[in-house]
FIDOSE-451593 format. One record per residue (C-alpha): residue in three letters; x negated, y negated, z. Coordinates in steps of 0.02 Angstrom, whole numbers, padded with zeros to 5 digits, always signed. Layout:
BEGIN
ALAXYZ...
REM end
This chain:
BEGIN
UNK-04501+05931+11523UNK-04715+05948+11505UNK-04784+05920+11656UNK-04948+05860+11572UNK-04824+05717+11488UNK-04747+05656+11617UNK-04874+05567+11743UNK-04947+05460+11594UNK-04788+05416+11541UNK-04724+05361+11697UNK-04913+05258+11747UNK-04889+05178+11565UNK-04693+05107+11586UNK-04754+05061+11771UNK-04885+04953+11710UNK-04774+04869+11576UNK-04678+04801+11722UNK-04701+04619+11738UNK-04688+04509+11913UNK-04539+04430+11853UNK-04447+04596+11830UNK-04500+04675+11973UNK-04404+04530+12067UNK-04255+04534+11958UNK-04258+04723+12018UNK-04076+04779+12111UNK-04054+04871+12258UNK-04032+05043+12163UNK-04206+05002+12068UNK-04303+04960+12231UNK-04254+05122+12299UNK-04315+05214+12155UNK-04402+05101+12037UNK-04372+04977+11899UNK-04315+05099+11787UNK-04440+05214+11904UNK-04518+05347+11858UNK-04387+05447+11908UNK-04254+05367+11764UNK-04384+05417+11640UNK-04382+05587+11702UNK-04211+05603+11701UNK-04182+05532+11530UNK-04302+05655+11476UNK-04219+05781+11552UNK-04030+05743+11488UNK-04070+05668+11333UNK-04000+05485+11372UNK-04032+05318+11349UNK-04083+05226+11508UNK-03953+05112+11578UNK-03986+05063+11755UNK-03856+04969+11867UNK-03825+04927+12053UNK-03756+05028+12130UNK-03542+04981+12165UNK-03472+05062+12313UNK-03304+05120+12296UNK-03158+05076+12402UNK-03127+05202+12547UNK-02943+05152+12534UNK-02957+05202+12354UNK-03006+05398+12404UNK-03187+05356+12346UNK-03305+05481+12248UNK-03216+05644+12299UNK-03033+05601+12327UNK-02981+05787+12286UNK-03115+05841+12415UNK-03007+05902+12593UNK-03056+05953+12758UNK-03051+06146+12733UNK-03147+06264+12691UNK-03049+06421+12658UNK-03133+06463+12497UNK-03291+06531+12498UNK-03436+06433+12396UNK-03511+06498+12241UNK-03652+06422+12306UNK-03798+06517+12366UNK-03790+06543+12571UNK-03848+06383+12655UNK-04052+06380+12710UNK-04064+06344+12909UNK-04245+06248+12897UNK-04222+06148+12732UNK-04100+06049+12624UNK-04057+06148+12487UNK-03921+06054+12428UNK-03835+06002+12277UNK-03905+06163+12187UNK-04063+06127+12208UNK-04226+06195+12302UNK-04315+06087+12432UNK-04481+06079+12434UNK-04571+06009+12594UNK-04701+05872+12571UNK-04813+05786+12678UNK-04763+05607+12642UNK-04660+05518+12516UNK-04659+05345+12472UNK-04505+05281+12565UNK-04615+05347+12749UNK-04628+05178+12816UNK-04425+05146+12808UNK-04385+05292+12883UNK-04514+05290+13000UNK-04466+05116+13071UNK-04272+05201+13104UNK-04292+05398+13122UNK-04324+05386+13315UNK-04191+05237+13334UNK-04048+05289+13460UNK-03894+05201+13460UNK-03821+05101+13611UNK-03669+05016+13681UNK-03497+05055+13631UNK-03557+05149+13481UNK-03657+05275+13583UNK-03510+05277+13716UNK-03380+05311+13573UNK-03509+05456+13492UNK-03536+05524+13666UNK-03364+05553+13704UNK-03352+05665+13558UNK-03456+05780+13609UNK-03314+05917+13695UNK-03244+05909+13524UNK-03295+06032+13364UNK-03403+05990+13234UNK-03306+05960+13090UNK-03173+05837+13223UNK-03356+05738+13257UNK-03385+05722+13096UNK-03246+05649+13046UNK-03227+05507+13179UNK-03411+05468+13178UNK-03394+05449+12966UNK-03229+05345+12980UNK-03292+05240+13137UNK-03438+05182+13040UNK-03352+05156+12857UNK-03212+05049+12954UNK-03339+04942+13055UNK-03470+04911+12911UNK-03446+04791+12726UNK-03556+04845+12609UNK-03676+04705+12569UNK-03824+04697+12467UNK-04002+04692+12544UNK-04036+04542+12440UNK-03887+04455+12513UNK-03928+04494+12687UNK-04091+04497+12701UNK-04165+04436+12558UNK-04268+04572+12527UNK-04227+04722+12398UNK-04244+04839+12521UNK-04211+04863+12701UNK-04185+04999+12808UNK-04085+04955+12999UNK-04035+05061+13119UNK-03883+05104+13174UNK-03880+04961+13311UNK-03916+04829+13198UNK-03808+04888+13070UNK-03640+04907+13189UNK-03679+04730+13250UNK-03709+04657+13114UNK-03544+04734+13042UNK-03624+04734+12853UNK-03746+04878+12767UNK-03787+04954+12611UNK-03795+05130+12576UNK-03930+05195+12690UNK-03868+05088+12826UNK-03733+05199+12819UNK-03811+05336+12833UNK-03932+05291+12944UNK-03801+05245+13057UNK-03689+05409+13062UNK-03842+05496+13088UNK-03895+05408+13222UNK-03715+05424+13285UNK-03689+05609+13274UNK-03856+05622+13381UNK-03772+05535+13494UNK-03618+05658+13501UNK-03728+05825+13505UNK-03775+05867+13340UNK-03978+05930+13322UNK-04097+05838+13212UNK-04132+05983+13117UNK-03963+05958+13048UNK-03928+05802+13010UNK-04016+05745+12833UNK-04044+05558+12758UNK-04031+05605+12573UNK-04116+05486+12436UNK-03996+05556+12273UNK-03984+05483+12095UNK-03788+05458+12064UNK-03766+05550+11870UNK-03590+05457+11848UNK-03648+05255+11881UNK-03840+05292+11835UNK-03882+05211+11995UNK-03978+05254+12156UNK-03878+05314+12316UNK-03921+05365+12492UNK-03795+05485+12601UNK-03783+05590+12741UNK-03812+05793+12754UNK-03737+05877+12899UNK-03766+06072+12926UNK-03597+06116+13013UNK-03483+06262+13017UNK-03579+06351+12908UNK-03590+06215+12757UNK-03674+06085+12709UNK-03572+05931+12738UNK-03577+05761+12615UNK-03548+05591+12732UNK-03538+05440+12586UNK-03488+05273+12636UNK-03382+05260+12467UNK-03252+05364+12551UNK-03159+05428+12718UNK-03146+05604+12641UNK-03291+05733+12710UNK-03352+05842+12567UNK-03438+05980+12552UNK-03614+05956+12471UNK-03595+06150+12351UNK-03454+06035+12264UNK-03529+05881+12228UNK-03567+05882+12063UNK-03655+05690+12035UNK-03767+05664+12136UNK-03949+05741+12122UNK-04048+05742+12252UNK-04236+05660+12256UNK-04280+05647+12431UNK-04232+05705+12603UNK-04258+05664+12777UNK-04240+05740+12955UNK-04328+05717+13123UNK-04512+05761+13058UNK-04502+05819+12903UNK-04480+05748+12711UNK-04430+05863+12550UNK-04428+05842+12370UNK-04303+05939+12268UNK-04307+06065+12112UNK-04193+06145+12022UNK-04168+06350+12022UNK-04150+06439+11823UNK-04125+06600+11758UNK-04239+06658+11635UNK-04114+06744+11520UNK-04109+06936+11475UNK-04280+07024+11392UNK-04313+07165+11300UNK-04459+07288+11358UNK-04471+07416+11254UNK-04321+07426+11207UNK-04254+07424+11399UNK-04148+07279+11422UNK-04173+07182+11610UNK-04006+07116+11650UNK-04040+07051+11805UNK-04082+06846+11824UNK-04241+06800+11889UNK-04236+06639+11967UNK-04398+06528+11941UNK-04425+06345+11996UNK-04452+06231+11854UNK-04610+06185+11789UNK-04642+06034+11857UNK-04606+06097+12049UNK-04673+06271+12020UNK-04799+06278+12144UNK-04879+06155+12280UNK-05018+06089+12152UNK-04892+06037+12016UNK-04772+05978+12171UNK-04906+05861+12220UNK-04912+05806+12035UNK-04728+05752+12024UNK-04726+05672+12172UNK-04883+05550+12116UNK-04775+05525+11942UNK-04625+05482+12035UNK-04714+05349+12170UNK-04763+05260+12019UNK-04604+05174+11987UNK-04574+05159+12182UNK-04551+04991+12256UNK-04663+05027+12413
REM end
């Protein structure tokens, strides 16, 4: 990917939008654009045609996106140990940024606490471990919440409740969710420097997604609303990550690669060096990506 190619692609397909598709946009392509920025980054990336779609929940009856994913964590992860002050996650490197177009959402729920018989149910967790929180904070919300379409409920493309309005109203989409377990798991003792609102890009429906990052145990935990099943983030392989969120902060991801094996006069270096990609090499091409990608957002 050139980093010099990118922005002027991205400006150029933004501007080719027209009013009536930016209203025909889904849910998936509000989040992230109409195909945003972002798609044509991707596609540039993998070498695939564009093919953008809602986003379809599956069934947490059905086992959901990791139905071979269990509650144990016996073997240890290939993945690199876990960072305490940032979301590494999903093999990638987060990178901190000041602000990010999706600030005003998360802004209007990120301080939100929950009340009522949610917050007395999370509260009484809280003499139980981490992983037995976790669990009955993701299956309270998944069994109290339909999935419904921001369109459909609110007749917007994208809103962003918190975890009060979202339990009462008994109907969410994906951040919902999220939003709400976070909110939740406050509520039953976790910190805020653990608990993450992830923005990913789902690889297998080509759609936009939003989930739940826990730091627990010594892992970092996946929360989806597509299933009952708590999975550990090293081995979820679909989703990419574009943008996190915790109490305060906001991160961008890139990707770790190993320059492979030179020759140095005739000395061989074996060893990997691990560099971040071009485009999210340093905090002047950061800033640079970030500006490509807000082109496509729906703000």
């Amino acid at each position: 990917m050139k980093r010099t190619a990118l922005a002027p692609l991205a400006i150029a397909f933004a501007l080719a939008l027209s009013p009536s598709a930016a209203l025909a946009q889904s849910k998936a392509e509000a989040i992230l654009g109409a195909p945003s920025a972002l798609s044509l980054l991707l596609a540039q990336q993998n070498g695939t045609p564009l093919a953008p779609a809602a986003y379809q929940p599956p069934s947490p009856s059905s086992g959901g996106l990791f139905s071979n994913a269990v509650l144990s964590y016996s073997r240890p992860s290939a993945a690199s140990p876990i960072a305490y002050d940032r979301p590494n996650i999903f093999g990638t490197v987060a990178l901190a940024i000041s602000h990010s177009p999706l600030d005003s959402r998360w802004h209007k729920v990120e301080r939100a606490r929950v009340s009522g018989a949610p917050a007395a149910f999370a509260s009484g967790l809280r003499g139980r471990d981490a992983l037995a929180r976790l669990d009955a904070v993701n299956r309270y919300v998944n069994a109290r919440v339909t999935f419904t379409d921001d369109r459909r409920q609110y007749r917007s493309a994208d809103h962003w409740s918190s975890a009060g309005e979202t339990l009462r109203r008994g109907r969410g989409d994906c951040e919902d969710y999220a939003i709400a377990k976070l909110q939740m798991l406050r509520s039953a003792g976790f910190a805020d420097r653990d608990l993450y609102l992830v923005i990913v890009k789902d690889l297998v429906r080509r759609a936009d997604h939003a989930v739940l990052v826990v730091r627990a145990e010594g892992h970092m935990l996946l929360l989806d609303n597509g299933t009952d099943r708590i999975a550990d983030a090293a081995n979820a392989q679909d989703y990419r990550p574009v943008l996190s969120f915790n109490a305060g902060h906001v991160w961008t991801h890139g990707y770790q690669r190993s320059q492979p094996p030179v020759t140095i006069a005739q000395a061989p270096i074996s060893t990997p060096v691990p560099i971040i990609v071009a485009s999210l090499d340093d905090q002047r091409s950061r800033n640079a990506s970030l500006r490509a990608l807000s082109t496509g957002f729906n703000r």
